[in-house]
C-alpha positions as CSV (number, residue, x, y, z in Angstrom):
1,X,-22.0,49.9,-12.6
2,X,-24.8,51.7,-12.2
3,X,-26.1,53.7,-15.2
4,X,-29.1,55.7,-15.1
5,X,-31.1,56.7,-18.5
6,X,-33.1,59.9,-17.2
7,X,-35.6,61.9,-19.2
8,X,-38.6,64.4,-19.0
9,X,-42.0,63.2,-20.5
10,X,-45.3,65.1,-22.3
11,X,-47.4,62.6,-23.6
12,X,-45.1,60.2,-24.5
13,X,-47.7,57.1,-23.8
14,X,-46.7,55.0,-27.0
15,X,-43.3,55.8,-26.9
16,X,-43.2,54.2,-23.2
17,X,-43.1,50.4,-23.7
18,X,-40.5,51.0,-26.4
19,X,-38.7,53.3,-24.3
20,X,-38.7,50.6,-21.1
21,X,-37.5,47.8,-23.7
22,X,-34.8,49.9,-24.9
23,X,-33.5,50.3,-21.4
24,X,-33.6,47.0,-20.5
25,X,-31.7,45.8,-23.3
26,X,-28.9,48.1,-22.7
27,X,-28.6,47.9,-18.7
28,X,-29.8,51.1,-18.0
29,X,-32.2,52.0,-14.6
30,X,-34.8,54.6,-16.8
31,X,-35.8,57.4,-14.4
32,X,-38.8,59.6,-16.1
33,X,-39.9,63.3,-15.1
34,X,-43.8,63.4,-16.1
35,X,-44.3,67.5,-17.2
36,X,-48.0,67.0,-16.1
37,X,-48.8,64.4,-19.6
38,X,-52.8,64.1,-19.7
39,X,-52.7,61.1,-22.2
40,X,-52.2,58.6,-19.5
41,X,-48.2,58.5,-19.4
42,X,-48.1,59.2,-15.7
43,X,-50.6,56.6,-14.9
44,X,-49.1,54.2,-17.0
45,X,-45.5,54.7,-15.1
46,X,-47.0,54.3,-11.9
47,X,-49.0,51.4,-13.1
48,X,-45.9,49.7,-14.3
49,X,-44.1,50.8,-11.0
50,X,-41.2,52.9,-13.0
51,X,-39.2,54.8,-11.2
52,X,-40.5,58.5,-11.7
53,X,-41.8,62.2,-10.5
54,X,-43.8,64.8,-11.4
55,X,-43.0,68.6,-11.9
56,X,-46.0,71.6,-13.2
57,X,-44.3,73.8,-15.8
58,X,-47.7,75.7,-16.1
59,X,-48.2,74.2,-19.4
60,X,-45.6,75.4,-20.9
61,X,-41.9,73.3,-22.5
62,X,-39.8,75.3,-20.2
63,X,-36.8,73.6,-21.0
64,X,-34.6,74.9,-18.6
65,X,-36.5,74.7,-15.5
66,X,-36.9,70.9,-16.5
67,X,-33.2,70.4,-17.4
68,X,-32.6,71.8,-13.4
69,X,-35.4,69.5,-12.2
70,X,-33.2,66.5,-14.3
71,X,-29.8,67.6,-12.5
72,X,-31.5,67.8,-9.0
73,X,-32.4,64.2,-9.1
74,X,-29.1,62.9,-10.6
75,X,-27.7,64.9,-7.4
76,X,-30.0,62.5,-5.0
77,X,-29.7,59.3,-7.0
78,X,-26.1,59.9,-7.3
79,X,-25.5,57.0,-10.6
80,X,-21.7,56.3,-11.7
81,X,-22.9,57.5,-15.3
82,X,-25.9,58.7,-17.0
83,X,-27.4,58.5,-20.1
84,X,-29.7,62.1,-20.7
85,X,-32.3,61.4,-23.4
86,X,-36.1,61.6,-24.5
87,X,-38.7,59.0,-24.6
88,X,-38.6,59.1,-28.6
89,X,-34.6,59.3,-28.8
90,X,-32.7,56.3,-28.5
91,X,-28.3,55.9,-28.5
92,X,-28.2,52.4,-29.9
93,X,-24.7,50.7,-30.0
94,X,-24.3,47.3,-30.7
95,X,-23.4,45.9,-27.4
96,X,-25.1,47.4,-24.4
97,X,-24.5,50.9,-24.2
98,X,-23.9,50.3,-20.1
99,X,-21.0,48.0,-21.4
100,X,-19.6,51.0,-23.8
101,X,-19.7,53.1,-20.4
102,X,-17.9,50.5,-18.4
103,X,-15.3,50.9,-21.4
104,X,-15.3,54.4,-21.6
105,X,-14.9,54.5,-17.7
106,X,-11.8,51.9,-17.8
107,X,-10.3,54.5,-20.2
108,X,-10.7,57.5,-18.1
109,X,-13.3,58.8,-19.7
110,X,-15.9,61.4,-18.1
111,X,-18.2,62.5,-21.1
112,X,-18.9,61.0,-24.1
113,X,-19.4,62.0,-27.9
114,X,-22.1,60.2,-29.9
115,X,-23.4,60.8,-33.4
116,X,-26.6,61.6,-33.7
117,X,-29.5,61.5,-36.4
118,X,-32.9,63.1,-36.9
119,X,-35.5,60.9,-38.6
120,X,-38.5,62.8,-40.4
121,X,-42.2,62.4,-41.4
122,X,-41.8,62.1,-45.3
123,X,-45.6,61.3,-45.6
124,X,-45.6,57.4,-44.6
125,X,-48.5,55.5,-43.4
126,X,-48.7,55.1,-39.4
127,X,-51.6,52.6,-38.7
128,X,-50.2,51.1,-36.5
129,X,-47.1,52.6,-33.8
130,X,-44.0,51.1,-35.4
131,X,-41.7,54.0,-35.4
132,X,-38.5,51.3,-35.7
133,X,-40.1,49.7,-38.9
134,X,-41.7,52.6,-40.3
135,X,-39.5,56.0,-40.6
136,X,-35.8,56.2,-42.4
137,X,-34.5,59.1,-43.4
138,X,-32.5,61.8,-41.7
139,X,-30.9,65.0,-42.4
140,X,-27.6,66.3,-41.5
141,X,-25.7,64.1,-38.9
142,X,-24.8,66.1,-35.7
143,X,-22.7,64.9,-32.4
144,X,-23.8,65.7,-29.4
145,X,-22.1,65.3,-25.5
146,X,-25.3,64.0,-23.8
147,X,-24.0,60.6,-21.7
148,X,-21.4,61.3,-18.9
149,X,-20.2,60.1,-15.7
150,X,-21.6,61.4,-12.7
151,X,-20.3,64.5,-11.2
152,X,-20.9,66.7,-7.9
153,X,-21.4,69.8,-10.6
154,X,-23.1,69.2,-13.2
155,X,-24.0,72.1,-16.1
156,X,-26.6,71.3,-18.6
157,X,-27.7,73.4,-21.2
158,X,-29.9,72.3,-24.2
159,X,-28.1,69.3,-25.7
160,X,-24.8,69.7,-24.5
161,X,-23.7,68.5,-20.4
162,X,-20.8,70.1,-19.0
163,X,-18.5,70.2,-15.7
164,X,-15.0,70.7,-14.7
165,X,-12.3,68.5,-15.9
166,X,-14.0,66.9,-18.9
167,X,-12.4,63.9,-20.5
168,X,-14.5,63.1,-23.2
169,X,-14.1,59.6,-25.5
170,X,-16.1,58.4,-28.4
171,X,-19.1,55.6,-28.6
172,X,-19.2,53.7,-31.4
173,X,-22.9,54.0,-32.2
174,X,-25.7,56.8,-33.0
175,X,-28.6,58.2,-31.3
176,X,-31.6,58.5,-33.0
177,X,-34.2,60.8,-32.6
178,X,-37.8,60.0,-33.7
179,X,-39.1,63.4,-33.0
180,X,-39.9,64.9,-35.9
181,X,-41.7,61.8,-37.1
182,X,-44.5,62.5,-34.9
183,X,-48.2,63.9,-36.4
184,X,-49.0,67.4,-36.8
185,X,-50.8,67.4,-34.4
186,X,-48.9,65.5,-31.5
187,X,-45.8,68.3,-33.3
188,X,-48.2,71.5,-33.1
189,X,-48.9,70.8,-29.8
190,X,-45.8,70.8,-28.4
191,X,-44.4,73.9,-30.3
192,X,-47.9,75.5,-29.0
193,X,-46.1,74.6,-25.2
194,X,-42.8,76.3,-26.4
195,X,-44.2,79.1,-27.9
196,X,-45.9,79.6,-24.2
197,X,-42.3,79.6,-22.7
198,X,-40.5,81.6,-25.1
199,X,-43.6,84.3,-24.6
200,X,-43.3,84.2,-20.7
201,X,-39.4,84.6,-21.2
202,X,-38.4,81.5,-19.4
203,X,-36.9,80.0,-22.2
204,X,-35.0,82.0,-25.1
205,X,-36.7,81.9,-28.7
206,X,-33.6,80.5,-30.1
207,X,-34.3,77.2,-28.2
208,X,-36.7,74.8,-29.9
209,X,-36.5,77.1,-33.3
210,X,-36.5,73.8,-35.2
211,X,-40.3,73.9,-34.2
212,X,-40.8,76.6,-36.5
213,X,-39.2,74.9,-39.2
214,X,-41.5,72.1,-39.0
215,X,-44.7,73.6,-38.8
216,X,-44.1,75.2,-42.3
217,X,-43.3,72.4,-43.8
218,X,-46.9,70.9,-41.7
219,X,-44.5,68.2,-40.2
220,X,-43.9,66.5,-43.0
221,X,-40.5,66.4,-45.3
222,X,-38.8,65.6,-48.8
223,X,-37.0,62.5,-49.2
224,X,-35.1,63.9,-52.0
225,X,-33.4,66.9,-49.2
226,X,-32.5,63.5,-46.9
227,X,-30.3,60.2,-46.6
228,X,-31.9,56.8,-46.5
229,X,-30.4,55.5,-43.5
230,X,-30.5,51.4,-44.9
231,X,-28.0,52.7,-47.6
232,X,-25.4,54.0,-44.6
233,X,-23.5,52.7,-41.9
234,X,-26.0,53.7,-39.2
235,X,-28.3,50.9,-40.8
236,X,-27.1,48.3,-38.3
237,X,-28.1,50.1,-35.3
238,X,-31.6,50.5,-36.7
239,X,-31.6,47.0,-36.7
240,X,-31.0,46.6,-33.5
241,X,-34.0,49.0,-32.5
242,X,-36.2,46.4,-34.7
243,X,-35.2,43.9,-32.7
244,X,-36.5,45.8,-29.4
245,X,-39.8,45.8,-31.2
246,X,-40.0,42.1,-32.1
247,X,-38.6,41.2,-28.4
248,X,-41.3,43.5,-27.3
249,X,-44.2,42.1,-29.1
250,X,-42.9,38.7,-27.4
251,X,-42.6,40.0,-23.8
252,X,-46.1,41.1,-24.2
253,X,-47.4,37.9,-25.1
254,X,-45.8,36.4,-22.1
């Protein structure tokens, strides 16, 4: 079964390797859409020989016009399901997720429900990338339908994918975004690219107001207002991210 793992990029050049890993671990063909990075992210895919385009948003996180882009090329690579993600979230189950598909699929499942938490910045030390290792705490848990079988019409808007005659099941795992552990200034500058879409009206301001929210706090949160995810039942499935990184650093070796 073929299972593609499809995702726009800006700037995402550390979050690559990890991102590749991840994808390889869980059967998944990745499939990137570079929004014109300028850190070296596009060179690197094509360096690396990853399957991937490019599309000009004129600088600006215009969300929807790269959420068409993302259904357009599902239409031509046609995959039985797909998994629609960033490079900096991850939906880790503890077997392969492409083996929680084939499940789902046996079932009759079209669209799936998954958990999902937000890590956050709470003012650790980041010498060295180790976002696996290094960030734990999360705020409220949401679910989100974001991994779904292919269909002929497909409808996706922000974080939710719909189309006609949904069947959706349950994956027993959670998707974890590492977002909002980013710097200030990796976070400023992205909210500098929405704040350019919502102005030229091609997105509306409601979409990315968690941007706003961060910047007030400068990017960086209270651990007493979050939950330490080692003292929940997620804590598995961050172990199994670790585990990318340590197979990783040995990959890299080789």
């Amino acid at each position: 079964m073929k299972v593609l793992c499809i995702l726009t990029v800006w700037n995402e050049i550390d979050y690559l390797p990890l991102k590749i890993k991840y994808c390889e671990e869980n059967k998944l063909e990745p499939y990137f859409i570079d929004n014109m990075s300028d850190d070296g992210t596009w060179e690197w895919l094509q360096k690396n020989n990853i399957a991937s385009h490019r599309i000009d948003t004129n600088g600006s996180f215009n969300l929807r016009r790269l959420q068409d882009e993302i259904v357009k090329t599902i239409h031509k690579l046609k995959p039985d399901w797909v998994v629609y993600n960033g490079c900096d979230l991850f939906p880790v189950t503890l077997k392969p997720l492409a083996d929680e598909l084939e499940t789902l699929d046996r079932n009759g499942y079209n669209l799936a429900w998954i958990d999902c938490v937000n890590f956050y910045n709470t003012g650790e030390e980041r010498d060295v990338f180790d976002p696996f290792n290094t960030y734990f705490y999360y705020g409220v848990i949401k679910r989100y339908k974001m991994i779904h079988k292919y269909n002929p019409v497909l409808k996706y808007e922000a974080d939710d994918v719909s189309f006609p005659g949904q069947k959706v099941g349950n994956i027993n795992g959670v998707m974890i975004n590492y977002g909002n552990t980013k710097t200030a200034e990796e976070r400023e500058k992205t909210l500098s690219r929405r704040q350019k879409a919502w102005n030229n009206g091609s997105v509306p301001k409601g979409h990315g107001i968690h941007y706003v929210r961060g910047h007030k706090k400068n990017w960086v949160w209270d651990k007493k207002e979050l939950t330490d995810v080692r003292l929940t039942k997620y804590n598995s499935y961050v172990k199994k991210l670790q585990k990318i990184t340590q197979n990783l650093e040995e990959w890299e070796k080789n």
